[in-house]
TORLUM-743966 format. One record per residue (C-alpha): x, y, z; residue in one letter. Coordinates in steps of 0.05 Angstrom, whole numbers, plus 32768, in hexadecimal, padded with zeros to 4 digits. Layout:
N
XYZa ...
This chain:
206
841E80917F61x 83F080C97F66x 842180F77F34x 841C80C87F0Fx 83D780C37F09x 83CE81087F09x 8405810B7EC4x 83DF80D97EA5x 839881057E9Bx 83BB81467E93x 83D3811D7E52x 839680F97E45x 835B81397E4Cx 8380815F7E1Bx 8387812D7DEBx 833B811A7DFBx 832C81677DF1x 835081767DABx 832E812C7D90x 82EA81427DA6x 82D1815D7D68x 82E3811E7D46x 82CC80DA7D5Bx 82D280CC7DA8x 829780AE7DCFx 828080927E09x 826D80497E12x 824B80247E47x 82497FDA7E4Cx 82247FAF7E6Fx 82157F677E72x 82167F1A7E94x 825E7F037EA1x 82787EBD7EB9x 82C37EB27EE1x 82E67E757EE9x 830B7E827F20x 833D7E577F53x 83297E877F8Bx 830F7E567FBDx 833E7E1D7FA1x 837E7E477FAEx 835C7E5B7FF2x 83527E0E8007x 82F97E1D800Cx 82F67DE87FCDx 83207DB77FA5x 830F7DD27F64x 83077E177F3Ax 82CC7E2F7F48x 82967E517F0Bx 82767E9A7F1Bx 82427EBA7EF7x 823A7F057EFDx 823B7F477ED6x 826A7F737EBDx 82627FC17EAFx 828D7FF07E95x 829880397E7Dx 82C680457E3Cx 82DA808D7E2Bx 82F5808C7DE7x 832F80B77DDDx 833480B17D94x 831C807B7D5Dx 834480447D74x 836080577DB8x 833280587E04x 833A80527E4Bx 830580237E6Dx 82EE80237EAEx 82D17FE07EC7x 82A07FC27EFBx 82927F787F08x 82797F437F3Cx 82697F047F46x 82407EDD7F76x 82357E8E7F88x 822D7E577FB1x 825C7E257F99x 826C7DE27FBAx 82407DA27FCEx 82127D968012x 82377DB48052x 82727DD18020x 82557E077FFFx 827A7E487FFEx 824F7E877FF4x 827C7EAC7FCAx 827E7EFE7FB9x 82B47F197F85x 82BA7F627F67x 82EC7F897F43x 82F87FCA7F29x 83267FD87EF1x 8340800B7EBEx 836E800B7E88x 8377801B7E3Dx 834D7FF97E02x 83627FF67DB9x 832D7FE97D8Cx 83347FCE7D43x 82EB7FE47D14x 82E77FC67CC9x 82D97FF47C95x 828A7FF77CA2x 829880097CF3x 82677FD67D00x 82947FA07D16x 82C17FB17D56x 82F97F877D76x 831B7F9E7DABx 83537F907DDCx 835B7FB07E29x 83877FA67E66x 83727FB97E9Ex 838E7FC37EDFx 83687FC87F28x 83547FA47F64x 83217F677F79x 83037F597FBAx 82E47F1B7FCDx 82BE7F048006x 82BB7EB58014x 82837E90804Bx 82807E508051x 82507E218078x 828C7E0180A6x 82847E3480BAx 82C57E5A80A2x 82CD7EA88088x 83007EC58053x 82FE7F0F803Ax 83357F27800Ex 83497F5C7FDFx 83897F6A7FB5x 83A17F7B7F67x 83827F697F30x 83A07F6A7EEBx 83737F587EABx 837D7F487E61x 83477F417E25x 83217F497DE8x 82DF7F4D7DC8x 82B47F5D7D95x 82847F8D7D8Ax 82457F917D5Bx 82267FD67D4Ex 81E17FD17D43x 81D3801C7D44x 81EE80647D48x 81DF805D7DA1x 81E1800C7D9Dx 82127FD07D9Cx 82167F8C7DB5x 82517F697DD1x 82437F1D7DC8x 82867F097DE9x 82BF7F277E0Dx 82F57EF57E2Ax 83257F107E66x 835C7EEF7E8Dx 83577F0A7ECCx 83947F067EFEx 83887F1B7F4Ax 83BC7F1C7F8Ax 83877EFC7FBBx 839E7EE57FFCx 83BD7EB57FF9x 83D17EA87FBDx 83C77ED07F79x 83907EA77F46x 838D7EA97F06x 83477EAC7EE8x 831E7EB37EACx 82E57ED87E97x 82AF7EDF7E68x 827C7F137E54x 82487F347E2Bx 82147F617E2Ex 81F67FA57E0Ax 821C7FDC7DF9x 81FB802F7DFEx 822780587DD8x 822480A97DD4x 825180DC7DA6x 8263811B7DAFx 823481287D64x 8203811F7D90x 8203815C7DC2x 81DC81917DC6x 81D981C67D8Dx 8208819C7D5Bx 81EA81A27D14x 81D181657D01x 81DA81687CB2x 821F818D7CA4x 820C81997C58x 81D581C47C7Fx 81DC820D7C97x 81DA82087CE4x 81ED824B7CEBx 81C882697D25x 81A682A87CF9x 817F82727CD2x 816B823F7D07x 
C-alpha cells in the first residue's frame, strides 16, 4: 500500500511541476453541510435515518485545467431522538481523491465531479444510558457547481455527495449536502511574476 502511495506522487509532482507555469491553483472550501445518514438506525439507537448538520472543508490542488486531487474534512454533530431517547451523535471523515472539473467558455461557471476515498469515525451516547464509538471506510461520490466571483473568490451554492461508510455493524449508505465560500490562489500570483506580460519585467528596468 505504501509503494503504492509512494508511485502515485512521484507521478503526480512532476506532472504538477511541468503544469506550473500554466494554470494550476490552490482552492480552499469551506462551508455548512447537512447528512442524512442511517448511522444510529443500522446501529438499533433509533428507528429512523437520522439528519446532521455540520461543515465541510477541503483543500484542492489543481494539477492542470480540468484535473485535481482534493483532500477533505467534515463533521457533524446532534442530538437526535425524542425525551429519554436522544442520542448525542459525533461523525467525521477525512477523504481524498481526484476531481474533474468542466468551466464554460467564460471560466466563470464550474461543475465538477470527485470520488473520494477515506475513513469516518463516529461516536454515539445515548441517555439509556448506552455508548457506541466506531470507525471504518468511507467511499464518496459527487458534484457541484461553482460560481467565480473574482480572480481569489468563488461560491459553491451546492455540492451533493453519496457517502458510503463500513461502520460497525453494518455499512450505511448516506447522503450529503454542502456549500460554502471558496479562496482561490494561482501560481500568477507569486512573488516577482510580472503582472502585465506586454510589459518589460526585466530586472535592469524594474
Amino acid at each position: 500500500m505504501h509503494r503504492k502511495i509512494l508511485l502515485l506522487a512521484v507521478v503526480l509532482v512532476p506532472l504538477a511541476v511541468a503544469v506550473a507555469g500554466d494554470e494550476p491553483r490552490l482552492e480552499a472550501f469551506g462551508g455548512y453541510s447537512w447528512l442524512s445518514t442511517s448511522l444510529l438506525q443500522d446501529t438499533s439507537f433509533l428507528e429512523q435515518r437520522t439528519g446532521l448538520s455540520g461543515w465541510n472543508s477541503s483543500l484542492t490542488w489543481n494539477i492542470t485545467h480540468n484535473l485535481g486531487f482534493v483532500a477533505e474534512a467534515s463533521g457533524f454533530l446532534g442530538s437526535p431522538g425524542e425525551d429519554n431517547n436522544t442520542v448525542r451523535t459525533r461523525y467525521y471523515s477525512s477523504l481524498v481523491g481526484p476531481k474533474i472539473t468542466h468551466h464554460n467558455h467564460t471560466d466563470k461557471v464550474e461543475v465538477f465531479v470527485h470520488q473520494l476515498f477515506g475513513f469516518s469515525h463516529a461516536t454515539l451516547n445515548s441517555a439509556a444510558p448506552r455508548s457506541l464509538t466506531t470507525s471504518g471506510f468511507s467511499v464518496a461520490a459527487g458534484f457541484g457547481m461553482d460560481f467565480v466571483v473574482r480572480k481569489h473568490l468563488a461560491l459553491r451554492p451546492v455540492q451533493v455527495d453519496y457517502v458510503m461508510s463500513q461502520l460497525a455493524p453494518h455499512s450505511q449508505n448516506q447522503f450529503r449536502v454542502s456549500a460554502g465560500v471558496i479562496l482561490r490562489w494561482s501560481f500568477a500570483d507569486r512573488e516577482g511574476a510580472c503582472p502585465h506580460p506586454s510589459n518589460d519585467c526585466s530586472p535592469a528596468l524594474r
